[in-house]
Biotite code that builds the C-alpha atoms (Angstrom):
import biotite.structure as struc

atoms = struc.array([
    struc.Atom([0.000, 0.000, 0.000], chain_id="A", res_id=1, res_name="UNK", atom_name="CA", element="C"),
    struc.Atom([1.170, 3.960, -0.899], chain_id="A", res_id=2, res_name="UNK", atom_name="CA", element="C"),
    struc.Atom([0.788, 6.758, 1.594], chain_id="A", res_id=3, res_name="UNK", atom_name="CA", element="C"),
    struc.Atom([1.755, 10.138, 0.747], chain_id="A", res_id=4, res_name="UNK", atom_name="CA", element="C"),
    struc.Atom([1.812, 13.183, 3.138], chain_id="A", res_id=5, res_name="UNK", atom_name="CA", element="C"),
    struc.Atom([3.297, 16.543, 3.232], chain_id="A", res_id=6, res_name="UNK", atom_name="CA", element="C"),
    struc.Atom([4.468, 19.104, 5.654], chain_id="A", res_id=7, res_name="UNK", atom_name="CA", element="C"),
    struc.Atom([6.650, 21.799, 6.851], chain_id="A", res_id=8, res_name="UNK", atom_name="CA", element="C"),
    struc.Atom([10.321, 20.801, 7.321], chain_id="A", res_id=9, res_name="UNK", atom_name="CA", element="C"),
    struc.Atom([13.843, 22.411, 7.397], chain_id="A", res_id=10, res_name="UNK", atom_name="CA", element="C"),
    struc.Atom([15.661, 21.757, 4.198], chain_id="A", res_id=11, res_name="UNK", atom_name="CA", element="C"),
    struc.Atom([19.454, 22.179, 3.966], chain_id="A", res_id=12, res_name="UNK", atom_name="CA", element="C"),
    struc.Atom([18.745, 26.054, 2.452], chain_id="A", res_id=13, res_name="UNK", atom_name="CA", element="C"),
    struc.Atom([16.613, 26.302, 5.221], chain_id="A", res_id=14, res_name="UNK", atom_name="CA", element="C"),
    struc.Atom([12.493, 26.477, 6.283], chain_id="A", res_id=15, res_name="UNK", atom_name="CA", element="C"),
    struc.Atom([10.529, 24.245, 3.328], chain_id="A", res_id=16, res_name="UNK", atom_name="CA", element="C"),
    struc.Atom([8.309, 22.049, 2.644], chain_id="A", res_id=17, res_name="UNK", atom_name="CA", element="C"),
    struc.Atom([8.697, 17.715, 2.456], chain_id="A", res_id=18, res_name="UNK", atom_name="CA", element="C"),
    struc.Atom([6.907, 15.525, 0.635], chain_id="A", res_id=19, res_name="UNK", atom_name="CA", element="C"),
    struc.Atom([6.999, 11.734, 2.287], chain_id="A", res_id=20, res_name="UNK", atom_name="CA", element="C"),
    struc.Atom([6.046, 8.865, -0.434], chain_id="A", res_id=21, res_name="UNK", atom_name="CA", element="C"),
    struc.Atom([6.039, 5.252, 0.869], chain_id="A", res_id=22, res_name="UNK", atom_name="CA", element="C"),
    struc.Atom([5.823, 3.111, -2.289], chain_id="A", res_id=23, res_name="UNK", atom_name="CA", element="C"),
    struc.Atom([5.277, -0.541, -1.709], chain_id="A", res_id=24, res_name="UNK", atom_name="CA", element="C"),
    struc.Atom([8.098, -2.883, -3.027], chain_id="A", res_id=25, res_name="UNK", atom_name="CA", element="C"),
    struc.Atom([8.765, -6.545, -2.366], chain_id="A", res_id=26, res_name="UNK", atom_name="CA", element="C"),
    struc.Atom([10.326, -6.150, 1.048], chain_id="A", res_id=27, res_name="UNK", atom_name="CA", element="C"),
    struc.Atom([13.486, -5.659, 2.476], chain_id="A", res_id=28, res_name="UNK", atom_name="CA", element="C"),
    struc.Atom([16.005, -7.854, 1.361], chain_id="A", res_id=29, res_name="UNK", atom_name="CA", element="C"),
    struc.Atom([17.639, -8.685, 5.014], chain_id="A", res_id=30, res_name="UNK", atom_name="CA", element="C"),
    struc.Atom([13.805, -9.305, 6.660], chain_id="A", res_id=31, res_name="UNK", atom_name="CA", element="C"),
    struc.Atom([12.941, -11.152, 3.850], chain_id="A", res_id=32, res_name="UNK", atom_name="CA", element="C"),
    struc.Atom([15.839, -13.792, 4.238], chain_id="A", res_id=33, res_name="UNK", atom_name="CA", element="C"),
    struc.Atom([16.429, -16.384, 6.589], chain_id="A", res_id=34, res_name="UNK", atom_name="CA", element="C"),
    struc.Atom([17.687, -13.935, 9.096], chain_id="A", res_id=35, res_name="UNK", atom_name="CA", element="C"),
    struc.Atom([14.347, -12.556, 9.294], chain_id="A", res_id=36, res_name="UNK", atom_name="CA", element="C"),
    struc.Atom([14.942, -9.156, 9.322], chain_id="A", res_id=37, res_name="UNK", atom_name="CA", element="C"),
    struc.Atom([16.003, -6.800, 12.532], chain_id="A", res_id=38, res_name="UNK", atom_name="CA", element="C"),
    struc.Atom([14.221, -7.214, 15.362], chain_id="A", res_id=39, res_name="UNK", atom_name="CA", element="C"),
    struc.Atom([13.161, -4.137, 15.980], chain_id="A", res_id=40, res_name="UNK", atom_name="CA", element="C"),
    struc.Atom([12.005, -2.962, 12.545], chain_id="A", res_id=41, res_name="UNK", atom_name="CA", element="C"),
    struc.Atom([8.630, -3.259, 11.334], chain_id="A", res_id=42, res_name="UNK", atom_name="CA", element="C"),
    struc.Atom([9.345, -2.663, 7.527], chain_id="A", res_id=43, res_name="UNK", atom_name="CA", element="C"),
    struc.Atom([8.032, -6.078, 6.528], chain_id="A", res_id=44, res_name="UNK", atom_name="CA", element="C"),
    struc.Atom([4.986, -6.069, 8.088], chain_id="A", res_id=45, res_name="UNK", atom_name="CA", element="C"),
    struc.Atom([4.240, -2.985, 5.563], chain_id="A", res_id=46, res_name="UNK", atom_name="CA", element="C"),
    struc.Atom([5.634, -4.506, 2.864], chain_id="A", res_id=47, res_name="UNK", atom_name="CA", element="C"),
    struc.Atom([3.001, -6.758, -0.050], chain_id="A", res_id=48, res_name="UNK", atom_name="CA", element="C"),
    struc.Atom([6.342, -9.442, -0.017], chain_id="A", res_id=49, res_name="UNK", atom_name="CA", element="C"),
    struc.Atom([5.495, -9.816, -3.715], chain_id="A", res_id=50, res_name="UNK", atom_name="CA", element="C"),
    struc.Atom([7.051, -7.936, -6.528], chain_id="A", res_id=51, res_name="UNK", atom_name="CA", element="C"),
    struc.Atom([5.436, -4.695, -7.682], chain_id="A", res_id=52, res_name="UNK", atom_name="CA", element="C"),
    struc.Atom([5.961, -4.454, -11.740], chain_id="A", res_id=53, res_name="UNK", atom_name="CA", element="C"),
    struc.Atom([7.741, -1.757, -12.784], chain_id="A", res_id=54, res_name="UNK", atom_name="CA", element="C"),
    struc.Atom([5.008, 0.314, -14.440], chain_id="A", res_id=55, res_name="UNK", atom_name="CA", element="C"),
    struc.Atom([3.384, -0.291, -11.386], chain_id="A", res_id=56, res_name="UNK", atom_name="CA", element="C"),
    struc.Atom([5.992, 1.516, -8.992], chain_id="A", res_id=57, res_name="UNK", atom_name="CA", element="C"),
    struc.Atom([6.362, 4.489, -11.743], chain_id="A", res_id=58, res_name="UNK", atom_name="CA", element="C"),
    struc.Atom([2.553, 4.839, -12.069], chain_id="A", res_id=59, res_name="UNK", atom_name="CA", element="C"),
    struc.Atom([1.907, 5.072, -8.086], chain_id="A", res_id=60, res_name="UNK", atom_name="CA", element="C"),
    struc.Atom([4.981, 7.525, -7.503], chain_id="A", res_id=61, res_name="UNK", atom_name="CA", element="C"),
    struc.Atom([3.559, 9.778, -10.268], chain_id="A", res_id=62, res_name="UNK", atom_name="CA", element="C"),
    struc.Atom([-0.465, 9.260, -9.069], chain_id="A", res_id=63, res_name="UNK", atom_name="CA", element="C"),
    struc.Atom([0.656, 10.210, -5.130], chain_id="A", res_id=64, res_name="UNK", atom_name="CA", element="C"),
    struc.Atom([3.263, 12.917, -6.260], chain_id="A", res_id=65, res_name="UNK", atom_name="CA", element="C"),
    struc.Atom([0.540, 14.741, -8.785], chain_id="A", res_id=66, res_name="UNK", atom_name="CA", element="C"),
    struc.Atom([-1.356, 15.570, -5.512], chain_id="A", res_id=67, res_name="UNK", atom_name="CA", element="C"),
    struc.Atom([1.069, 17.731, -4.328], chain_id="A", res_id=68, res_name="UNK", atom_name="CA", element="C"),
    struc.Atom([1.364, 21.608, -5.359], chain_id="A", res_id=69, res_name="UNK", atom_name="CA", element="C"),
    struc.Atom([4.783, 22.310, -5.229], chain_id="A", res_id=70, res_name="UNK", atom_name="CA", element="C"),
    struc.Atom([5.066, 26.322, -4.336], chain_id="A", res_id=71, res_name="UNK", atom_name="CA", element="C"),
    struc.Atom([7.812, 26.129, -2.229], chain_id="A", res_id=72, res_name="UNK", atom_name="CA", element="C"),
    struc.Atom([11.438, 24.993, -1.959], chain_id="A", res_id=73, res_name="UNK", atom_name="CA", element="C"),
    struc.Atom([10.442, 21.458, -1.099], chain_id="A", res_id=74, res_name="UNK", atom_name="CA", element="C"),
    struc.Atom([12.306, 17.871, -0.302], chain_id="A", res_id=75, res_name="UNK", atom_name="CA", element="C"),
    struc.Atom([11.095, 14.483, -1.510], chain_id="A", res_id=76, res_name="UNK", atom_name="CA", element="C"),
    struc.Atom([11.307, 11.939, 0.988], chain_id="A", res_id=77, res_name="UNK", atom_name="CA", element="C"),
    struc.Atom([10.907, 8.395, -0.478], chain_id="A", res_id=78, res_name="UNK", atom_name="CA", element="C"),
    struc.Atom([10.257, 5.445, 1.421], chain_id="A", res_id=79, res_name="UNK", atom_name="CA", element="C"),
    struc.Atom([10.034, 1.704, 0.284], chain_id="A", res_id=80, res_name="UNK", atom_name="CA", element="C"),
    struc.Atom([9.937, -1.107, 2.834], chain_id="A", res_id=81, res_name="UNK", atom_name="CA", element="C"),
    struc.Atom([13.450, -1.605, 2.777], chain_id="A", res_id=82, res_name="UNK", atom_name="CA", element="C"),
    struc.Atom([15.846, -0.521, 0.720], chain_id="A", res_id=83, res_name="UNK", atom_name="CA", element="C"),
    struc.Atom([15.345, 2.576, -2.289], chain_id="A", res_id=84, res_name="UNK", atom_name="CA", element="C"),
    struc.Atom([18.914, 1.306, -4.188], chain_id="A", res_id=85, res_name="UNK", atom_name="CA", element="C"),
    struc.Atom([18.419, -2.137, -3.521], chain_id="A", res_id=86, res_name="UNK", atom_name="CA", element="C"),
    struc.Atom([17.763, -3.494, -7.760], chain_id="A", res_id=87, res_name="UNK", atom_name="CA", element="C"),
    struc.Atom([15.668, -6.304, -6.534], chain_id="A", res_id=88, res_name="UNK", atom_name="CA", element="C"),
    struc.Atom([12.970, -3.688, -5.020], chain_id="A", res_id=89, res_name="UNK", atom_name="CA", element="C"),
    struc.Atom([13.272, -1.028, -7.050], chain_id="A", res_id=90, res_name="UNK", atom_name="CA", element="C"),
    struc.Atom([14.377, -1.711, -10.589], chain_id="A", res_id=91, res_name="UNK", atom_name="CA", element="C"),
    struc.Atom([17.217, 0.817, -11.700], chain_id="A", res_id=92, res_name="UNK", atom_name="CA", element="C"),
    struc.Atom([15.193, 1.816, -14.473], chain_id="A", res_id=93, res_name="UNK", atom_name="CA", element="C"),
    struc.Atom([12.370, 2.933, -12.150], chain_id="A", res_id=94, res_name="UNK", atom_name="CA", element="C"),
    struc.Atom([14.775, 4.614, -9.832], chain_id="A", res_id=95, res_name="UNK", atom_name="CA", element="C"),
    struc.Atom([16.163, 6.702, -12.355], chain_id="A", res_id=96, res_name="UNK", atom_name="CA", element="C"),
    struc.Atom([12.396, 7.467, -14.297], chain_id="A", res_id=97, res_name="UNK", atom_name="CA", element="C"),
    struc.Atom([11.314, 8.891, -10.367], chain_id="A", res_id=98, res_name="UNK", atom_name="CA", element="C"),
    struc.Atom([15.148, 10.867, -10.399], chain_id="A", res_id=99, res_name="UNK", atom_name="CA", element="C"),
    struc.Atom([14.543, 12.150, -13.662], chain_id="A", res_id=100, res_name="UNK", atom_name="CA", element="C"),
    struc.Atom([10.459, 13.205, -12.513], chain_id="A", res_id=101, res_name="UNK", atom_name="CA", element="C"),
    struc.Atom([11.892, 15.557, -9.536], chain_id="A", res_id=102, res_name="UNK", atom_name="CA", element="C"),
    struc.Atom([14.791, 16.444, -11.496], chain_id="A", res_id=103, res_name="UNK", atom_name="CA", element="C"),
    struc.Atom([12.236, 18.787, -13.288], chain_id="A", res_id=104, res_name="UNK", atom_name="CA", element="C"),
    struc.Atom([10.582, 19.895, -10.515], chain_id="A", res_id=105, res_name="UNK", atom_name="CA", element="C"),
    struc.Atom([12.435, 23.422, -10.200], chain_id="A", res_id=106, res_name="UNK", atom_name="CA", element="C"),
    struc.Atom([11.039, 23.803, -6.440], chain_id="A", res_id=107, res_name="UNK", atom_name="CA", element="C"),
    struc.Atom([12.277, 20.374, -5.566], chain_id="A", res_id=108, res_name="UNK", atom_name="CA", element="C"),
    struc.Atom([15.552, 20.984, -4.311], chain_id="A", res_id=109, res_name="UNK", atom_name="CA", element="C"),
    struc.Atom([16.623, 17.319, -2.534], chain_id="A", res_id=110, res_name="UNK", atom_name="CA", element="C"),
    struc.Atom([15.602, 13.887, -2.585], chain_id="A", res_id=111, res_name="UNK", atom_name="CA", element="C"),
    struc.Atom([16.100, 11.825, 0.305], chain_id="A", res_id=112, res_name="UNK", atom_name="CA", element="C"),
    struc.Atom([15.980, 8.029, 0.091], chain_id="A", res_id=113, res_name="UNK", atom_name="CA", element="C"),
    struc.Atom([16.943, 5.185, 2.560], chain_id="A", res_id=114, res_name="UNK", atom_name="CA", element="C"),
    struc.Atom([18.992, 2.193, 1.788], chain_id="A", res_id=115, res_name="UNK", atom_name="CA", element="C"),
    struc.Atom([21.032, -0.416, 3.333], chain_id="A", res_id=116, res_name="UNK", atom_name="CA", element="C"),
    struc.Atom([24.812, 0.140, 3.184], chain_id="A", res_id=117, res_name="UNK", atom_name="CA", element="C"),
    struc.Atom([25.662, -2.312, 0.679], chain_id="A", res_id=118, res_name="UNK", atom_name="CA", element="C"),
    struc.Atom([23.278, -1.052, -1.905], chain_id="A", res_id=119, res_name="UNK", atom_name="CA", element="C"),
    struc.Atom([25.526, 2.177, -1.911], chain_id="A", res_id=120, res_name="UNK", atom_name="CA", element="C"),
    struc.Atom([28.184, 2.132, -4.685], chain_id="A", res_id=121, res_name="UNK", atom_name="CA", element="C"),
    struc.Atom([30.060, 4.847, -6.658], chain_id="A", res_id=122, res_name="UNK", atom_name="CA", element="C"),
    struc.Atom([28.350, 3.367, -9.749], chain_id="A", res_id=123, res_name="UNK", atom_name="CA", element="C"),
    struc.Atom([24.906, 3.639, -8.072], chain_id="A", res_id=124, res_name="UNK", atom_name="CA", element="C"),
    struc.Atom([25.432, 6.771, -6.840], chain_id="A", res_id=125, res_name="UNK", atom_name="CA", element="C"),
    struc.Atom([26.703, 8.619, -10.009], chain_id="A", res_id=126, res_name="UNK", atom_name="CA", element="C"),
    struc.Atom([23.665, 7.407, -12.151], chain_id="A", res_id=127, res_name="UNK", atom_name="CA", element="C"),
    struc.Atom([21.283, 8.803, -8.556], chain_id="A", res_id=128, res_name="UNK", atom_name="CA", element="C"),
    struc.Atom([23.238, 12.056, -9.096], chain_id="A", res_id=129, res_name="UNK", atom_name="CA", element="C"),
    struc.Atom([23.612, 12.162, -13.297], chain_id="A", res_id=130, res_name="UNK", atom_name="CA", element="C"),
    struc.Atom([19.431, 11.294, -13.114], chain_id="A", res_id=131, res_name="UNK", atom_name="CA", element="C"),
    struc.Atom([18.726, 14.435, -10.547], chain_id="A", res_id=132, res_name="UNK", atom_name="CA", element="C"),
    struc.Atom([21.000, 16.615, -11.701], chain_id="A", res_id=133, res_name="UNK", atom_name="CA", element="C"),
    struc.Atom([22.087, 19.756, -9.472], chain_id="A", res_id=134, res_name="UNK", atom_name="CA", element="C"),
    struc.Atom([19.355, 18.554, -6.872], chain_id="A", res_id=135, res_name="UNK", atom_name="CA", element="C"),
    struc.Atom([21.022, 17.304, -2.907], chain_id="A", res_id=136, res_name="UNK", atom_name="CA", element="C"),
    struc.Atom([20.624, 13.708, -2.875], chain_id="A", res_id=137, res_name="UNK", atom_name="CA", element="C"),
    struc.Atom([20.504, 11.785, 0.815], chain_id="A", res_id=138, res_name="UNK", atom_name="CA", element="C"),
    struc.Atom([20.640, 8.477, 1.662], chain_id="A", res_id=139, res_name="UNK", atom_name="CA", element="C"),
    struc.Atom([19.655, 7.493, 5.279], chain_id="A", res_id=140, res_name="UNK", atom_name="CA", element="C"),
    struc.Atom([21.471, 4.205, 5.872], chain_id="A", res_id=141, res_name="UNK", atom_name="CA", element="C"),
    struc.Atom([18.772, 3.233, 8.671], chain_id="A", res_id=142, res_name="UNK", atom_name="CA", element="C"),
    struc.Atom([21.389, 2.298, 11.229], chain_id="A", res_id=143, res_name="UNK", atom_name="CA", element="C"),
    struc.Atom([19.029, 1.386, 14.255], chain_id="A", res_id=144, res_name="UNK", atom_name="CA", element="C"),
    struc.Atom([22.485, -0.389, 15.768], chain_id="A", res_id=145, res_name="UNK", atom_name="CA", element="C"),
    struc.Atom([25.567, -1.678, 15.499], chain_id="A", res_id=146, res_name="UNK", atom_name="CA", element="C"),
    struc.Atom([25.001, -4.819, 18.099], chain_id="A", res_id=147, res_name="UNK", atom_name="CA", element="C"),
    struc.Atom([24.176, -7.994, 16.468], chain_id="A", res_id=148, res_name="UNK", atom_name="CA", element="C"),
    struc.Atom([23.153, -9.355, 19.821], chain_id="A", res_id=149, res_name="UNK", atom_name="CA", element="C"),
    struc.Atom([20.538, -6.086, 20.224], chain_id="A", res_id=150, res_name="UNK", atom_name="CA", element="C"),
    struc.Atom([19.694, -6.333, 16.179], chain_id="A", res_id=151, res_name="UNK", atom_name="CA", element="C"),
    struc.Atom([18.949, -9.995, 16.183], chain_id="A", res_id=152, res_name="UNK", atom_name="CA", element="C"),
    struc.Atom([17.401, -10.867, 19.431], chain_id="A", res_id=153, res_name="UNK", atom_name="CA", element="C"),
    struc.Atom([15.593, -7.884, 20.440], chain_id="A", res_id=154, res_name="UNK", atom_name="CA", element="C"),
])
């Protein structure tokens, strides 16, 4: 399931406006395995656990971000339920179709995204950053902590 919302925020130039998207995607990749996931994370139990085609993901981002009237220096903050560079749940060709969408937003000035570390690589990163152009691009890495003893029995 989608949710969109909106609201005031502080943006790295300063008082703004955010736009949050969740777009459902087949789940993180970690709480999908055999590990189960993190115990303290709920992303799975908002996740479908199925693939979402393609066309699919594109048409939803573009159906919850058309209700939005940009009229302000504004951040996109996308969700999924796991990770936003992870190929598996969203298809580099998707990612880079959403990029290229806020790229032309001229009020949208940063896109933040979350992802798990090992999704972040120079090569994904330069197409993020060719496909937004001049726009800030975040990535939250979601670290909730750094004790496996805490992160798997907790």
């Amino acid at each position: 399931m989608a949710a969109s919302w909106s609201g005031e925020d502080i943006l790295y130039s300063g008082k703004g406006n955010a736009i949050y998207m969740v777009l459902p995607t087949s789940g993180c990749a970690w709480a999908v395995s055999e590990s189960g996931g993190c115990s303290m994370c709920s992303y799975v139990a908002d996740s479908p656990l199925e693939d979402v085609p393609s066309e699919e993901l594109i048409d939803i981002f573009k159906d919850r971000f058309s209700r939005f009237d940009i009229t302000e220096k504004t951040a996109v903050k996308i969700f999924v339920s796991g990770s936003f560079l992870n190929p598996v749940e969203i298809p580099p060709s998707v990612r880079k179709e959403i990029l290229g969408i806020l790229k032309n937003e001229e009020l949208v000035e940063e896109v933040v995204v979350e992802s798990r570390p090992e999704y972040v690589t120079e090569n994904v990163l330069k197409e993020c950053c060719d496909a937004l152009g001049d726009k800030i691009f975040e990535i939250g890495i979601g670290l909730e902590t750094s004790n496996d003893y805490t992160r798997e029995k907790r």
